[in-house]
C-alpha positions as CSV (number, residue, x, y, z in Angstrom):
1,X,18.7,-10.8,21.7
2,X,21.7,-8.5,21.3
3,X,21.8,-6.7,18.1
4,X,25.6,-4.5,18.0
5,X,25.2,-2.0,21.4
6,X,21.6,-2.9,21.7
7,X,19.6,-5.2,23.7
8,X,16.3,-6.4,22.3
9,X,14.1,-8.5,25.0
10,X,12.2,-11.9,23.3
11,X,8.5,-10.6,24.1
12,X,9.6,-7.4,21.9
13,X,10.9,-9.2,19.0
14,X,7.6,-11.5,18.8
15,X,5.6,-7.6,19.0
16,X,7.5,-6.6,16.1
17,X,6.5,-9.8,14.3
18,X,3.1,-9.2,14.7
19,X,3.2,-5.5,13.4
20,X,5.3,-6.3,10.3
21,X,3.2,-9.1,9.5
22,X,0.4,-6.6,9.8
23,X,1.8,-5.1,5.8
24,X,1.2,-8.8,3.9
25,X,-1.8,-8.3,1.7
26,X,-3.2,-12.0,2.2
27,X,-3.1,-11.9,6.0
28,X,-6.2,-12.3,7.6
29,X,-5.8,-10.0,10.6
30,X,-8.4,-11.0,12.5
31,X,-7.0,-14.2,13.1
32,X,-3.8,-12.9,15.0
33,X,-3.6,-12.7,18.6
34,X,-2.1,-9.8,20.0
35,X,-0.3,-9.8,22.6
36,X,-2.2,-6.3,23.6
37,X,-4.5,-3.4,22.3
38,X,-1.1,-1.2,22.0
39,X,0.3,-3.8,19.7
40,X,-2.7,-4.5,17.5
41,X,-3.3,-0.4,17.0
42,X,0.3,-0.2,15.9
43,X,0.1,-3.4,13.9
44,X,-2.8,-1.8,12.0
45,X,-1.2,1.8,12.1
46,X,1.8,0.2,9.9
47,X,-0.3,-1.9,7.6
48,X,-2.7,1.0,6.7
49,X,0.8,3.5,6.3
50,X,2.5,0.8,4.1
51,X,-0.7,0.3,1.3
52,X,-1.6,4.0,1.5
53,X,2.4,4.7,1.2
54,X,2.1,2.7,-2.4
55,X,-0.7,3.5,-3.2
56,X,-0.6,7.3,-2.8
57,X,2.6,7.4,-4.2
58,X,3.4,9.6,-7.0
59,X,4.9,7.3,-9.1
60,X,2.5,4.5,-8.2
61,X,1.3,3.7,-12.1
62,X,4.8,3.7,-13.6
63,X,6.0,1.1,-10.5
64,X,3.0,-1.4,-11.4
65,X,4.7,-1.4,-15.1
66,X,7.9,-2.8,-13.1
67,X,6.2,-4.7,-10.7
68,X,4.3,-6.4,-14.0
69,X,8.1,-7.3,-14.9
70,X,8.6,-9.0,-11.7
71,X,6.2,-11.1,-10.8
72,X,6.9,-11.7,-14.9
73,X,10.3,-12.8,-13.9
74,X,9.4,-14.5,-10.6
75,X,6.8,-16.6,-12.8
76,X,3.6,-15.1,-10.3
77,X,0.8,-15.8,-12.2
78,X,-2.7,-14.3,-12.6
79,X,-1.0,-11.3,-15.3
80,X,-0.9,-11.8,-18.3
81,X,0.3,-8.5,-19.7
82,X,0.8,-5.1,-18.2
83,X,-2.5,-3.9,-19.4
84,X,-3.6,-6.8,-17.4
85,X,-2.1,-6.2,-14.7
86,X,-3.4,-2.4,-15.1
87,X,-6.9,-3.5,-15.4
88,X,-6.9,-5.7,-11.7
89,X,-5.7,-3.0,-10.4
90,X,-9.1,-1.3,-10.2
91,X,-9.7,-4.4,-7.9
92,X,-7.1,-4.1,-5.7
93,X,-7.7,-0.3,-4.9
94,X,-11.1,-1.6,-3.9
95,X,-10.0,-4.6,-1.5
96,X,-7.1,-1.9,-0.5
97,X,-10.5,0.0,0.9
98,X,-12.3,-2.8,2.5
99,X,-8.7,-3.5,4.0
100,X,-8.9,-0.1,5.2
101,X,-12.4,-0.5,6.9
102,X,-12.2,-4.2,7.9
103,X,-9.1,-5.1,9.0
104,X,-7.1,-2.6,9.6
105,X,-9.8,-0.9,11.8
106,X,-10.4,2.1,9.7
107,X,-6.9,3.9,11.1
108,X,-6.6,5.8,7.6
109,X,-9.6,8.0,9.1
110,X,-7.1,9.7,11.7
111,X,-5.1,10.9,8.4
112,X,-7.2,14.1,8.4
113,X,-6.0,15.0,12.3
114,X,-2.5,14.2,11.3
115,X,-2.2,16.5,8.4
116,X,-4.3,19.3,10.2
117,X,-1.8,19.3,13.5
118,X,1.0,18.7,11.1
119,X,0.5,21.5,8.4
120,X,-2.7,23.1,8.7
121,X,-3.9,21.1,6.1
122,X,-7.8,20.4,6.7
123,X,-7.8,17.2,4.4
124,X,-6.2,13.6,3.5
125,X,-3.7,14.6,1.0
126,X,-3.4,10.4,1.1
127,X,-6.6,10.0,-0.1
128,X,-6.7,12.9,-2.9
129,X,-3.1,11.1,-4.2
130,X,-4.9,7.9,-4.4
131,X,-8.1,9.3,-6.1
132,X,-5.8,11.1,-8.3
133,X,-3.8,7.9,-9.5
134,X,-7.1,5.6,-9.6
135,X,-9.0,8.4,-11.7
136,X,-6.2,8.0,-14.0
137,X,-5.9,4.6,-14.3
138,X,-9.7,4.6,-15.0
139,X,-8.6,7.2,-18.0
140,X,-5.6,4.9,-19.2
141,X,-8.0,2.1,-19.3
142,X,-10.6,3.4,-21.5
143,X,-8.1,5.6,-23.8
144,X,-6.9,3.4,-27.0
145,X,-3.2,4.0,-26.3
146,X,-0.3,2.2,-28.7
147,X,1.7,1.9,-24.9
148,X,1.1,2.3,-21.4
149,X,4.5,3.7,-21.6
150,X,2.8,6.8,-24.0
151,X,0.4,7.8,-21.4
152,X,2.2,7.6,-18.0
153,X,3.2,11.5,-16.6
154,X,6.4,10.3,-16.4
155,X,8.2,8.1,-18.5
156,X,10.4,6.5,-16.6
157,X,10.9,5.4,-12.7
158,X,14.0,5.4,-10.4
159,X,13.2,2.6,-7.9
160,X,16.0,3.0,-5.9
């Protein structure tokens, strides 16, 4: 396939379809065939970065307000409010981890070596992020806040 001034061969668009598809939550991953080991470590290196990407991220409780107002819009049931949406989150961290360990084959562990050749750093500042934004979900949910909007650190997200 030519793409502008570059040259993409079949067999390495079909790869890059079966490392993308590696990031869709409700693919069981077990059931793909790779074409090789290479292909299947980076499948699961990318679909390990991408949920600990959102989930780490710093603005990760403010974006499930607006992703609450999506699936809203899109008419994606299972939420019936934000604080809904707030509350299943709690479940998704944890079949985020399973994920993690079961199909994704536990790549997340190699986090620590990356940010100790990287910076010096002798932890997962991934998983302390996470922790971080779960612990505080845990606190949202069992405070008696008039709005979720009241007790978010920031009060409003760019999602550009």
């Amino acid at each position: 396939m030519n793409i502008g001034k570059f040259y993409i061969p079949r067999y390495d668009l079909e790869c890059f379809r079966d490392i993308l598809i590696c990031t869709g939550l409700n693919l069981d991953i077990k059931k793909i065939t790779f074409p090789s080991a290479n292909i299947e470590i980076m499948a699961k290196i990318l679909g390990t970065a991408d949920l600990l990407g959102q989930i780490a991220d710093r603005f990760y409780l403010e974006k499930l307000i607006s992703l609450f107002h999506e699936f809203e819009e899109g008419k994606v049931p299972g939420f019936e409010s934000e604080l809904d949406l707030f509350r299943k989150t709690i479940n998704f961290y944890k079949s985020a981890r399973e994920r993690f360990e079961n199909d994704l084959g536990n790549v997340n562990r190699y986090m620590v070596n990356h940010f100790r050749d990287r910076w010096n750093i002798e932890k997962n500042i991934y998983d302390e992020a996470i922790e971080k934004n779960i612990n505080y979900l845990k606190y949202i949910l069992k405070s008696n806040f008039k709005s979720l909007h009241d007790c978010l650190r920031r009060n409003t997200v760019t999602t550009q």
